[in-house]
RODO-2510 file (C-alpha; in nm, 4 decimals, decimal comma):
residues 473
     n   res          X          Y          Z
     1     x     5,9493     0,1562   -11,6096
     2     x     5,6598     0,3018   -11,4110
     3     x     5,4636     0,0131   -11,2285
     4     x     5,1217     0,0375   -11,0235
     5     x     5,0886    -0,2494   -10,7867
     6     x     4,7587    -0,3325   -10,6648
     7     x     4,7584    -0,5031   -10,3100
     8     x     4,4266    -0,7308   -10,2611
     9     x     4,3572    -0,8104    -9,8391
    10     x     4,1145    -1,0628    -9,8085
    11     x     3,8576    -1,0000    -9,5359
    12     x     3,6788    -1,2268    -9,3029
    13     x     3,3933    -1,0101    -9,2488
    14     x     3,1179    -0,9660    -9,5206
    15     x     3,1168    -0,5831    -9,4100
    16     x     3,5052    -0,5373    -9,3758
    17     x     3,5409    -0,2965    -9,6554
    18     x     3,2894    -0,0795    -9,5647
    19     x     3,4201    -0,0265    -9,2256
    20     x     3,7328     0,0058    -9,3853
    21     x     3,6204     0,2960    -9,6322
    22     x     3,8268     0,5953    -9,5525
    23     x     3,6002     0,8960    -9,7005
    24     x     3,8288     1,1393    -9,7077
    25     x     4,0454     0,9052    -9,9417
    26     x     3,8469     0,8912   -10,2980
    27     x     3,9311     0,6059   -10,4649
    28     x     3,8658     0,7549   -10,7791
    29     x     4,0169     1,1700   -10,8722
    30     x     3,7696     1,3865   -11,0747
    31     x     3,8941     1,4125   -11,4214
    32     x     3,9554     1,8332   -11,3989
    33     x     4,2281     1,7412   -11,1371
    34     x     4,4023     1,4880   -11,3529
    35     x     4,4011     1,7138   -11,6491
    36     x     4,5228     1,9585   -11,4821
    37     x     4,8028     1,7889   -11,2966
    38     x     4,9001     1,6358   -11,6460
    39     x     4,9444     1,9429   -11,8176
    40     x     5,1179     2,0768   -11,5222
    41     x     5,3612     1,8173   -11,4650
    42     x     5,4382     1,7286   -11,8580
    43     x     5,4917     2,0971   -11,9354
    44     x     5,7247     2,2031   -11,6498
    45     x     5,9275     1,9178   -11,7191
    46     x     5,9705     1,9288   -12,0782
    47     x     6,0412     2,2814   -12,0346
    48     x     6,2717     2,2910   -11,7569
    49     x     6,4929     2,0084   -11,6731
    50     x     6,4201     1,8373   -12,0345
    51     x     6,4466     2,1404   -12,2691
    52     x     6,6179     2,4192   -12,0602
    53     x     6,8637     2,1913   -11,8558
    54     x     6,9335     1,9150   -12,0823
    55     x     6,8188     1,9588   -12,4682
    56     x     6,9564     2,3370   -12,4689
    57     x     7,2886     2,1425   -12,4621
    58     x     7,2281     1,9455   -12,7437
    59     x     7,0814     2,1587   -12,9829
    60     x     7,3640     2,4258   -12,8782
    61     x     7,1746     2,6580   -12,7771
    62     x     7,3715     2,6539   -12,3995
    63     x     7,7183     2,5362   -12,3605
    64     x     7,8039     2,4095   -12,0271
    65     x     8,1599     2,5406   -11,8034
    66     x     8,1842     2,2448   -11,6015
    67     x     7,9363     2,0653   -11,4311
    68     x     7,6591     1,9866   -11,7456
    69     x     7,8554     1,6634   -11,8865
    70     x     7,5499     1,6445   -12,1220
    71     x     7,7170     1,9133   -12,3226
    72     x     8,0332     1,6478   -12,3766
    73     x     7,7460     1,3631   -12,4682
    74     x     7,7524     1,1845   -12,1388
    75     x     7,3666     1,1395   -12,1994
    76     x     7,2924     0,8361   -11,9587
    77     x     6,9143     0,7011   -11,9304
    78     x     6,6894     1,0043   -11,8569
    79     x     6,5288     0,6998   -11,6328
    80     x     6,3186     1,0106   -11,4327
    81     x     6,1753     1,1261   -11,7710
    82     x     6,0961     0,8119   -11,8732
    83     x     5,9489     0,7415   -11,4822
    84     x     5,7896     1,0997   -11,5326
    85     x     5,5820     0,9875   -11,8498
    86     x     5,4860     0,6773   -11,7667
    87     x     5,3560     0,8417   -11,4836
    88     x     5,1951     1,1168   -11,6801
    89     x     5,0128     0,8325   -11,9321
    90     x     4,8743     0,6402   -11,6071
    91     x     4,6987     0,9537   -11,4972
    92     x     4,5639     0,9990   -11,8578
    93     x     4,4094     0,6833   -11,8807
    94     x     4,2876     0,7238   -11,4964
    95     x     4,1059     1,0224   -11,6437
    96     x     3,9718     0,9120   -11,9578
    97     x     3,7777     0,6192   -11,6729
    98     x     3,6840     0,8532   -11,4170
    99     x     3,3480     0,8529   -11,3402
   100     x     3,2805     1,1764   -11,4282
   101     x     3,5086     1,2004   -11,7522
   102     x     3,2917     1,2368   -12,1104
   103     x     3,4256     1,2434   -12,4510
   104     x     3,6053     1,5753   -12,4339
   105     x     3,8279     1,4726   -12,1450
   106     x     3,9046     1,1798   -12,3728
   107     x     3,9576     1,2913   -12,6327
   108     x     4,1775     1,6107   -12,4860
   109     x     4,3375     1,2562   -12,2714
   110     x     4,4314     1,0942   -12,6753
   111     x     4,5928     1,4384   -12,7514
   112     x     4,8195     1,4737   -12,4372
   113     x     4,8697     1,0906   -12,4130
   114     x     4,9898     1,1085   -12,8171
   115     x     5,2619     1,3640   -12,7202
   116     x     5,4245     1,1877   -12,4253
   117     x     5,4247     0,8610   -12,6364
   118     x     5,6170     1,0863   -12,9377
   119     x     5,8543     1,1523   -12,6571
   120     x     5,9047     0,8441   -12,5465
   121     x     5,9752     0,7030   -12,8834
   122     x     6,1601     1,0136   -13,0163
   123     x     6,4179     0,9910   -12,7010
   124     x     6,4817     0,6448   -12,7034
   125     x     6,3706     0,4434   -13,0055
   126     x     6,1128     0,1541   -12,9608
   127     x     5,9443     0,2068   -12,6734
   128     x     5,6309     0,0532   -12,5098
   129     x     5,3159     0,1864   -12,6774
   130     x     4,9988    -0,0816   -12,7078
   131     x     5,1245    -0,2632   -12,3894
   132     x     5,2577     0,0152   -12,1732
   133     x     5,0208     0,0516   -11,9488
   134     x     4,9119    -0,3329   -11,8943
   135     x     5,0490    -0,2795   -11,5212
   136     x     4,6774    -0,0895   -11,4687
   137     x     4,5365    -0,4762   -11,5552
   138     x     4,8020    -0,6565   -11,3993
   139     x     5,0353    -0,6927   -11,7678
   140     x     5,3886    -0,6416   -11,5740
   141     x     5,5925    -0,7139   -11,8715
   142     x     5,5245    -0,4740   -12,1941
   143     x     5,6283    -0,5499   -12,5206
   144     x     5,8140    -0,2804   -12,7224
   145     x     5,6386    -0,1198   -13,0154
   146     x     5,8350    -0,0550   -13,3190
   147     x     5,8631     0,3338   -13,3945
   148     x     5,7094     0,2997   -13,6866
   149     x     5,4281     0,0923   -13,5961
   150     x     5,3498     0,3578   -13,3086
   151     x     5,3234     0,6975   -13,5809
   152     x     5,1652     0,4694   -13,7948
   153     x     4,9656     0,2231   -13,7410
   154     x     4,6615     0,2897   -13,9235
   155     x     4,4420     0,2256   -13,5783
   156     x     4,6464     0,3035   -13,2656
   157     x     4,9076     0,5253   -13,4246
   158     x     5,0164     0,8522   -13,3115
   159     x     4,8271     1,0528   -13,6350
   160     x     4,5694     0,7774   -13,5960
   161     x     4,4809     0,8927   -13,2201
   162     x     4,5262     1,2838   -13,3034
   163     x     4,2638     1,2423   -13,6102
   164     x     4,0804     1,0334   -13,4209
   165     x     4,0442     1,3090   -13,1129
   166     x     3,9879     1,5864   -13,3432
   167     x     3,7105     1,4418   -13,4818
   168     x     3,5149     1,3921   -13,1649
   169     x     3,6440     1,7331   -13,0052
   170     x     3,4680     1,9139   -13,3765
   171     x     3,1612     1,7182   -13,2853
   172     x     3,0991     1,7308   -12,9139
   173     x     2,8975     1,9241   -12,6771
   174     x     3,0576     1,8182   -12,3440
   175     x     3,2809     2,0179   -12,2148
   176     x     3,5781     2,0269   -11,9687
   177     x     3,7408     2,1794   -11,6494
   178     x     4,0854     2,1739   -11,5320
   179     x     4,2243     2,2925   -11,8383
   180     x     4,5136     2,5094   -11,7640
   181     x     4,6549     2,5111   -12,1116
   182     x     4,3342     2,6379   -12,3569
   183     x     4,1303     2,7350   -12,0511
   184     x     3,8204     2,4697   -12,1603
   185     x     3,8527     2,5880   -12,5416
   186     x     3,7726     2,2850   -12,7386
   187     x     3,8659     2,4681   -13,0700
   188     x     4,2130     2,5437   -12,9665
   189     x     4,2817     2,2064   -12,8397
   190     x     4,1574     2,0984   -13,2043
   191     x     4,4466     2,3456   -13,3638
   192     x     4,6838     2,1947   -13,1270
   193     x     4,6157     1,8465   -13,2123
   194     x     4,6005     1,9499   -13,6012
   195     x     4,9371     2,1658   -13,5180
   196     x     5,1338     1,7988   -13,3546
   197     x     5,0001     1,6226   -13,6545
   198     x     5,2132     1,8454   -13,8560
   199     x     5,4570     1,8089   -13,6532
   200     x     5,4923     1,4163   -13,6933
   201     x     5,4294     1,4351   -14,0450
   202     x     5,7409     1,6408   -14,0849
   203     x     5,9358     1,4040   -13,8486
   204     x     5,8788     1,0984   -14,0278
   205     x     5,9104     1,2364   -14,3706
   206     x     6,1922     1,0813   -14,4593
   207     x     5,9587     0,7438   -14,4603
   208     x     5,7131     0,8586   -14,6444
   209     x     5,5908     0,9562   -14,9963
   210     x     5,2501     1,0471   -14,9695
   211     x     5,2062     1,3962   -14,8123
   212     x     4,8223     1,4005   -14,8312
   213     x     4,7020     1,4538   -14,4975
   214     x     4,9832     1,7071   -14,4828
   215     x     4,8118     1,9111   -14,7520
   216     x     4,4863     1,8714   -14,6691
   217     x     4,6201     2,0620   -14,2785
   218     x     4,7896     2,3021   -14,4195
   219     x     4,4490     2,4194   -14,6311
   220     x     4,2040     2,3425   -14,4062
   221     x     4,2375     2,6728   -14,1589
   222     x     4,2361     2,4345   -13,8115
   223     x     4,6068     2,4296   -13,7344
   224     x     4,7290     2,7260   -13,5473
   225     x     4,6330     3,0378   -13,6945
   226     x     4,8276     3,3003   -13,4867
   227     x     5,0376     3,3418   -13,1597
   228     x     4,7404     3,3321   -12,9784
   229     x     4,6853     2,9257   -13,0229
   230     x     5,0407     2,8515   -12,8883
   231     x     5,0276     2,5960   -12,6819
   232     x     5,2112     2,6857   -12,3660
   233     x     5,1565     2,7549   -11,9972
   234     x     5,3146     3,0617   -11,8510
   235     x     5,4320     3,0692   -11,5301
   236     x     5,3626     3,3111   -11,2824
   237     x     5,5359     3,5239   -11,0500
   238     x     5,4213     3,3669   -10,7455
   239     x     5,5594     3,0315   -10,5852
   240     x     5,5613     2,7746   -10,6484
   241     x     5,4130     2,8552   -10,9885
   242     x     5,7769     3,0260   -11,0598
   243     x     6,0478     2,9246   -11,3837
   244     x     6,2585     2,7363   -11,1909
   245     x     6,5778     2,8955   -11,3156
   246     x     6,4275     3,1632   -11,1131
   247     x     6,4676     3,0405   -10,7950
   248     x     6,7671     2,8389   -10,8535
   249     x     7,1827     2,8624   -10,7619
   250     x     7,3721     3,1153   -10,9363
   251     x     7,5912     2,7745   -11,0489
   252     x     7,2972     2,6535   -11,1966
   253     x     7,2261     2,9764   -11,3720
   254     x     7,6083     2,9928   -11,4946
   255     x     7,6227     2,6994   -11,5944
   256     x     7,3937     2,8100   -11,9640
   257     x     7,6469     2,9874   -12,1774
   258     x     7,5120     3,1373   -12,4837
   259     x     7,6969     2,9287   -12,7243
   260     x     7,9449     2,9805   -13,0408
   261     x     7,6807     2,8800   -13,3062
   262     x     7,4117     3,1263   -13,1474
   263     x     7,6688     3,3635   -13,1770
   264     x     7,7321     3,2750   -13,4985
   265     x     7,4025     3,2863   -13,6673
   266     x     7,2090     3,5972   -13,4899
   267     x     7,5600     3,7912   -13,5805
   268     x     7,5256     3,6750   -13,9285
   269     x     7,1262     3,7818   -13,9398
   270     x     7,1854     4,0973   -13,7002
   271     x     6,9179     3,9592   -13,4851
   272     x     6,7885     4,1883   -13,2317
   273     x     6,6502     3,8897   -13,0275
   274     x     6,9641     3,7883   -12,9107
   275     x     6,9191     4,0779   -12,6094
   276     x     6,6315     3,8924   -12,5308
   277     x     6,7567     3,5320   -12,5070
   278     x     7,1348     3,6465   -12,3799
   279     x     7,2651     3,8841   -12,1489
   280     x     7,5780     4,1243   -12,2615
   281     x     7,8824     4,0070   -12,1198
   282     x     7,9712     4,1170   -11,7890
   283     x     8,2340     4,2930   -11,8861
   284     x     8,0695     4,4868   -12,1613
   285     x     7,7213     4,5211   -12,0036
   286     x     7,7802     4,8818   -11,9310
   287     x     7,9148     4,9841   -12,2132
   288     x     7,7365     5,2181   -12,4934
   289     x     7,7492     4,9383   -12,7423
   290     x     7,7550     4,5924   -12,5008
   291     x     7,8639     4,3013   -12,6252
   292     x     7,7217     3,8939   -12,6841
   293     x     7,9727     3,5788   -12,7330
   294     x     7,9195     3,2816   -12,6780
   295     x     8,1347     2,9859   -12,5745
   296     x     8,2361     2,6667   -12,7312
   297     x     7,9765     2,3481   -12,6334
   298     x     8,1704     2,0421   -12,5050
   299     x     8,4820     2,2170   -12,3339
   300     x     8,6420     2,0516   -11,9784
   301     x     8,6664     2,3374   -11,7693
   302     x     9,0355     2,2678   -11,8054
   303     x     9,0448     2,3371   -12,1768
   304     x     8,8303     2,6886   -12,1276
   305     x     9,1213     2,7362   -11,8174
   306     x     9,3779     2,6450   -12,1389
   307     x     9,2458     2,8217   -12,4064
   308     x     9,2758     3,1577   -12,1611
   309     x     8,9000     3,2130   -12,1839
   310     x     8,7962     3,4936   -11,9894
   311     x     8,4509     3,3984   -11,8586
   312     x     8,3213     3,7384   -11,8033
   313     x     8,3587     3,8143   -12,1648
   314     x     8,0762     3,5243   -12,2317
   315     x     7,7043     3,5993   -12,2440
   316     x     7,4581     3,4056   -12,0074
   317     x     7,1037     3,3569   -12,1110
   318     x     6,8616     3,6872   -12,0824
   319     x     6,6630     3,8426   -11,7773
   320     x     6,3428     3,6621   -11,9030
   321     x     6,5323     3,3438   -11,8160
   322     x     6,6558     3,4323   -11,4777
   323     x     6,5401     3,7865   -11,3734
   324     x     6,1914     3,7524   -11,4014
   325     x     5,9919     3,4742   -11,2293
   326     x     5,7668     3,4496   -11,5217
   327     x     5,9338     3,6062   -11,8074
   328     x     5,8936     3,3044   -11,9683
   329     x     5,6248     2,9870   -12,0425
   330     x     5,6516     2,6297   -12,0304
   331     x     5,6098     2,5497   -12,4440
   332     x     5,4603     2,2452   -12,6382
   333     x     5,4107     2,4399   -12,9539
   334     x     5,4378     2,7902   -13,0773
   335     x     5,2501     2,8871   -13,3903
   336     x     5,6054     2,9892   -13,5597
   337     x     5,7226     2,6099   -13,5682
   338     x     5,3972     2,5174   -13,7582
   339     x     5,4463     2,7937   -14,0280
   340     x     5,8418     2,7022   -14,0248
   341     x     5,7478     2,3391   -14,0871
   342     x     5,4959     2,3986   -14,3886
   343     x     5,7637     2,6516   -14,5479
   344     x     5,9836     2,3438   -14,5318
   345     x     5,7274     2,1131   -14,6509
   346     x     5,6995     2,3464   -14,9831
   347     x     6,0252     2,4182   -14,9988
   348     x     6,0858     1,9841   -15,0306
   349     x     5,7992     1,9831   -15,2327
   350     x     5,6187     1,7851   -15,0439
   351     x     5,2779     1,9911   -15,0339
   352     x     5,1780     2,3444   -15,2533
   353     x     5,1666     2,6422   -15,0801
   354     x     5,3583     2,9923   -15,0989
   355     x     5,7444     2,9146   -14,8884
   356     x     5,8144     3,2611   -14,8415
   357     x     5,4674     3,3438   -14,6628
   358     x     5,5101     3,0263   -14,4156
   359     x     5,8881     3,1503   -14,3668
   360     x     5,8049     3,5098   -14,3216
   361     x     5,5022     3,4285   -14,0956
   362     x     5,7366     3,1721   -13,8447
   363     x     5,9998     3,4436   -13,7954
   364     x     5,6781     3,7850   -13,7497
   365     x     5,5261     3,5108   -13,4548
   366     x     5,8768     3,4509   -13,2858
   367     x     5,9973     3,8334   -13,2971
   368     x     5,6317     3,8781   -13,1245
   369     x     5,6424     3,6386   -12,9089
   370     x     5,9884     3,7493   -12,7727
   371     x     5,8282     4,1164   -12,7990
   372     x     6,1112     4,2308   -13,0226
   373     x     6,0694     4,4588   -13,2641
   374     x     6,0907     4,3004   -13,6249
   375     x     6,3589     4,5398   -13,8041
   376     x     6,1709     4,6986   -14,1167
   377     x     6,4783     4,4980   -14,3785
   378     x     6,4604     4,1989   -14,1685
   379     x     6,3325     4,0135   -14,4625
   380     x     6,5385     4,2075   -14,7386
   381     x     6,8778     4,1135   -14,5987
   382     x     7,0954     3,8751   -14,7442
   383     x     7,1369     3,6191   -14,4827
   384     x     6,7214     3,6016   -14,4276
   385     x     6,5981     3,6228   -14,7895
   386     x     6,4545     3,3062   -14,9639
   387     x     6,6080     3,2943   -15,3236
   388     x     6,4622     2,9898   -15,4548
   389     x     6,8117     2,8349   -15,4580
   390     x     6,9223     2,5022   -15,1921
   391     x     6,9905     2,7660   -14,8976
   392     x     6,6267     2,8336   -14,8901
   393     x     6,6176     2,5368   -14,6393
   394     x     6,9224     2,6515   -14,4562
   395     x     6,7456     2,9496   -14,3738
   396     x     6,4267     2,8130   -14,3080
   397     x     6,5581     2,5421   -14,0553
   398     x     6,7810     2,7836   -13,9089
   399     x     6,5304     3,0032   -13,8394
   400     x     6,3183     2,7341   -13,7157
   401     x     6,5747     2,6090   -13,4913
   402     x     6,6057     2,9429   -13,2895
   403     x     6,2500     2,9187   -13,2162
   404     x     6,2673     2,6117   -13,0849
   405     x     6,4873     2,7397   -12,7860
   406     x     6,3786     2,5371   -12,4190
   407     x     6,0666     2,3779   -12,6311
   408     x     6,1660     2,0664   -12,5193
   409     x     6,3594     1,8300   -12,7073
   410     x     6,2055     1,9763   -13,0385
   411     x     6,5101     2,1696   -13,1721
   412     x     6,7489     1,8059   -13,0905
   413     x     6,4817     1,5885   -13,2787
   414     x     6,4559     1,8385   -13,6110
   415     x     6,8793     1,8750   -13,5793
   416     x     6,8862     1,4679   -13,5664
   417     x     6,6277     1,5235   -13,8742
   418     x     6,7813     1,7227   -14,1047
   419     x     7,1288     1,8074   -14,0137
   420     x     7,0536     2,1728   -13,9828
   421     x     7,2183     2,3614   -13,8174
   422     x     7,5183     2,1851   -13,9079
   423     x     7,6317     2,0486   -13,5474
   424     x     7,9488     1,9970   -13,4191
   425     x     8,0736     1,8044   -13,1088
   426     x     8,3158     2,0070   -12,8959
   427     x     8,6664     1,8851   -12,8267
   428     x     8,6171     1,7180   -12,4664
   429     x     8,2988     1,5136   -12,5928
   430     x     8,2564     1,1815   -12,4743
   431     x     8,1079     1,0021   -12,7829
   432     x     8,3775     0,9586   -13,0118
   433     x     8,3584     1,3216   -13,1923
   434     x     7,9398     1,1708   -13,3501
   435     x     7,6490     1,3754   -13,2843
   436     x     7,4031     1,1552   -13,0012
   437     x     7,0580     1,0421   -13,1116
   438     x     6,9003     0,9143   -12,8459
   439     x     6,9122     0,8149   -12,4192
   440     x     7,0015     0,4668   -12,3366
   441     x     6,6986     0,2752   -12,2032
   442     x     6,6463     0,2539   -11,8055
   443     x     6,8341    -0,0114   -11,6342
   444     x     6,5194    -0,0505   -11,4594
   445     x     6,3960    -0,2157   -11,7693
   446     x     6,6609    -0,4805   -11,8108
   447     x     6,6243    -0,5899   -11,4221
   448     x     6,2707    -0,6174   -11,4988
   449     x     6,1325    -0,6807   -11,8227
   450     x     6,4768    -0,8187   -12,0130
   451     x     6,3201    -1,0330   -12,2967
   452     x     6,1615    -0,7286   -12,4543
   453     x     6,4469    -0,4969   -12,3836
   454     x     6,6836    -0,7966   -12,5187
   455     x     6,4816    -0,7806   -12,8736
   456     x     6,4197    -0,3633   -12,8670
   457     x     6,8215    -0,3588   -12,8308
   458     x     6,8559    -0,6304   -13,1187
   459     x     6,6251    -0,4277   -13,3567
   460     x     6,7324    -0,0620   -13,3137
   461     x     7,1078    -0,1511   -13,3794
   462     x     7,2196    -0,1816   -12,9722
   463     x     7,1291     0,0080   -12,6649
   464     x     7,3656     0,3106   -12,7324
   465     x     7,3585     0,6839   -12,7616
   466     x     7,4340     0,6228   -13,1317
   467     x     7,1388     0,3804   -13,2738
   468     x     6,9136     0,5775   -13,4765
   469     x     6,5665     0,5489   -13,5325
   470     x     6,3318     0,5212   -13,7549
   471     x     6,2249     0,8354   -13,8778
   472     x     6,5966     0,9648   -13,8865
   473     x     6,7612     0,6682   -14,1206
***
């Protein structure tokens, strides 16, 4: 776990420590270059080596041809994500102190420290939430907060904190700089934190029965409205700004098969996105009519050698991927998962609302956002169509899925959540032929703080890649 020491030298001198002052050393960073190194750091992360590198595997949307053992469920610790965050939550609470901080920088602070906590929790269970970041007072040894204590807790839960910072962001007049995600636009950080509420409402739904709050989003007109509240950061095509796929090894790149089940499902829809997201094969790319297949997930390179597959008849992932050094961002939230997420919420009955317009709206915002053309009987055909029968939620989750491609973790959490799509382990997988839930907790943490870790471990059903939590049970 991440730990600040502080180091106190006494002094002899009564005017030691102003002689000692090093001015071009602030003790103190203005709150703009926090926020702005937060959203940097948290975004590239989750969208890179967390969603692209690691949670593409597990959601299926890549399937590794050696080297990614992650696609055969050798998950380990994550320890540098979890390093990363803790990191990430220290500068948030160094910003919501600074000097010249106000209300809006705390607030904006609640919002991005309420998302790195819902990672934290969602990757490995119960985590450290009310203690985590004692080390800043000198509290070494945090305890761990149940999971559902931190979404719920009627004062420092997650929802708590996001309604909490919505309601001072709809009522401020400060303002704030650094902002590389909303550019300073209070309103849109107000959708976003409306949009994550949803989110977690969704994700612990299973655990509860009253879908109030739920309702009262989904009518109240400050959740995402359009493609143009997403909350994401592009990346640009100058270093080091770049996606990093961009710059990396061709192994690196080959390694990201499109997969059998992508192949699968955009066949079955006759989804022109998949020329977006995948590349034809090489050995059809030149062809009048090319070709996309995808490759079993958790294969030893021995079995693929076995089986007689001929690599250069499998698609990698698409230009805007690789090609381009910004062809794509670094995504929180897209407006599609919000409207995907209240189609479901209908379609379970959990709130009132028209299905079909939420479904129809989540797939228009992802065919624009990939700038794909939405075919004109996209909506007609069979495969897409909500009938008002039990594969309405098939096809909404499915859909929902897709969109989640390199969003992080998303797409894992809402498979571990409902099952859909229907995921398989692949032949070589390490774990026993079961579906992974979760990373195993830092050894870091038992070396130093093992009582807590000792009673997490005892409560969550053992420190495995196996234990559920909570909201999943």
């Amino acid at each position: 776990m991440f730990v600040v020491v502080a180091a106190f030298i006494g002094s002899c001198t009564n005017d030691f420590s102003d002689i000692n002052e090093n001015k071009n050393d602030p003790e103190s960073v203005a709150p703009q270059f926090l926020l702005a190194n937060i959203i940097s750091v948290s975004s590239d992360v989750s969208a890179f080596e967390q969603g692209f590198r690691q949670s593409n595997y597990l959601a299926q949307f890549s399937a590794s041809i050696e080297f990614e053992r992650i696609d055969r469920y050798e998950m380990g610790s994550n320890s540098d994500y979890w390093d990363v965050i803790f990191r990430l939550l220290s500068d948030v609470k160094s910003m919501k102190v600074a000097p010249a901080s106000n209300e809006a920088y705390a607030a904006v602070g609640d919002i991005m420290q309420s998302y790195l906590f819902s990672q934290l929790t969602d990757l490995w269970g119960d985590v450290p939430y009310t203690e985590a970041l004692g080390a800043l007072e000198g509290q070494f040894l945090p305890k761990y907060d149940t999971q559902e204590s931190i979404y719920t807790d009627p004062e420092t839960g997650i929802l708590a904190v996001l309604k909490k910072a919505t309601t001072v962001l709809e009522n401020t007049n400060a303002s704030i700089n650094g902002d590389v995600l909303f550019k300073g636009d209070l309103n849109k950080w107000v959708r976003f934190a409306n949009s994550l509420q949803v989110r977690y409402l969704m994700r612990i739904s299973k655990r509860t029965t009253n879908f109030s709050e739920l309702q009262t989003l989904a009518d109240g007109g400050m959740i995402m409205q359009s493609n143009a509240d997403n909350a994401v950061v592009p990346y640009l095509s100058s270093a080091p700004n770049q996606f990093p796929l961009f710059n990396a090894s061709a192994g690196t790149y080959q390694e990201h098969s499109m997969t059998t089940t992508v192949d699968s499902v955009l066949k079955a829809w006759n989804d022109p996105r998949v020329a977006v997201l995948y590349k034809p094969t090489k050995a059809s790319q030149n062809l009048a009519m090319p070709e996309y297949n995808g490759l079993q997930n958790g294969q030893s390179s021995s079995t693929i050698a076995a089986n007689g597959i001929d690599l250069n008849n499998i698609s990698l992932f698409g230009s805007i991927f690789r090609d381009v050094a910004n062809g794509v961002d670094a995504q929180y939230m897209q407006y599609s998962e919000v409207q995907f997420a209240l189609a479901e919420a209908v379609t379970r009955g959990y709130i009132t609302g028209d299905a079909n317009a939420y479904y129809q709206n989540g797939i228009a915002a992802s065919f624009e956002y990939y700038k794909t053309q939405l075919p004109a009987d996209y909506f007609s055909r069979e495969a897409i169509a909500l009938t008002g029968t039990a594969d309405d939620l098939t096809k909404i989750l499915s859909q929902k899925w897709l969109s989640l491609n390199s969003v992080g973790h998303e797409a894992w959490f809402n498979v571990r959540r409902t099952g859909i799509p229907n995921l398989k382990p692949g032949p070589d997988n390490f774990n026993e032929n079961k579906y992974p839930v979760r990373y195993l907790y830092p050894e870091s943490e038992q070396a130093t703080n093992n009582d807590n870790y000792q009673e997490a471990v005892s409560r969550i059903g053992g420190d495995n890649i196996n234990s559920k939590g909570w909201w999943e049970k």
